[in-house]
C-alpha positions, 0 to 999 in steps of 0.5 A: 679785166681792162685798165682804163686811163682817164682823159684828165691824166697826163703820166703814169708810172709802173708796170700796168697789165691788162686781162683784156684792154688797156684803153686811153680815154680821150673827148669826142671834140678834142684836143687832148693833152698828151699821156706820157707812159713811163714804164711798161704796158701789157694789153691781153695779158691773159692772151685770151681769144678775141680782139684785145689790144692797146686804145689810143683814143687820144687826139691832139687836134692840130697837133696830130701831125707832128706829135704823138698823142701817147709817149712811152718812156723805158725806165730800166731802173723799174726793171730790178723791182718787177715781179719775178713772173716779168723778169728775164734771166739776161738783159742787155741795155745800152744808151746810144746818142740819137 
């Protein structure tokens, strides 16, 4: 079905796969505080027909120009542990200096 994330969560862990939505609560009035997502999402894993996606309804208030309201963060050492169904044969990873 959908995975939900409560307005009041500032990080997750893990793989999270969604049939159909993965939604981001957020307030009508705002600010809200930032989600850090570390590891993986999956929205419409069942590839279903219809208009399912990724939901941000997060917002920053002031803060929206200049930082996300949602931040993903690649934890590569999830990798070794993910159901074999979610594994590739070959990955290549590389840390580079910004």
């Amino acid at each position: 079905g959908n995975v939900i994330v409560d307005t009041s969560v500032t990080r997750i862990d893990g793989l999270y796969s969604a049939d159909k939505n993965f939604t981001v609560e957020g307030t009508p009035t705002g600010p809200d505080p930032q989600l850090e997502i570390r590891g993986t999402v999956v929205a419409n894993a069942s590839l279903s027909t219809g208009l399912f996606t990724f939901r941000n309804n997060r917002s920053l208030g002031a803060a929206n120009s200049t930082t996300p309201s949602v931040v993903f963060r690649e934890r590569p050492d999830f990798i070794v542990n993910y159901p074999d169904f979610v594994k590739q044969s070959t990955r290549i990873w590389q840390e580079v200096a910004p």
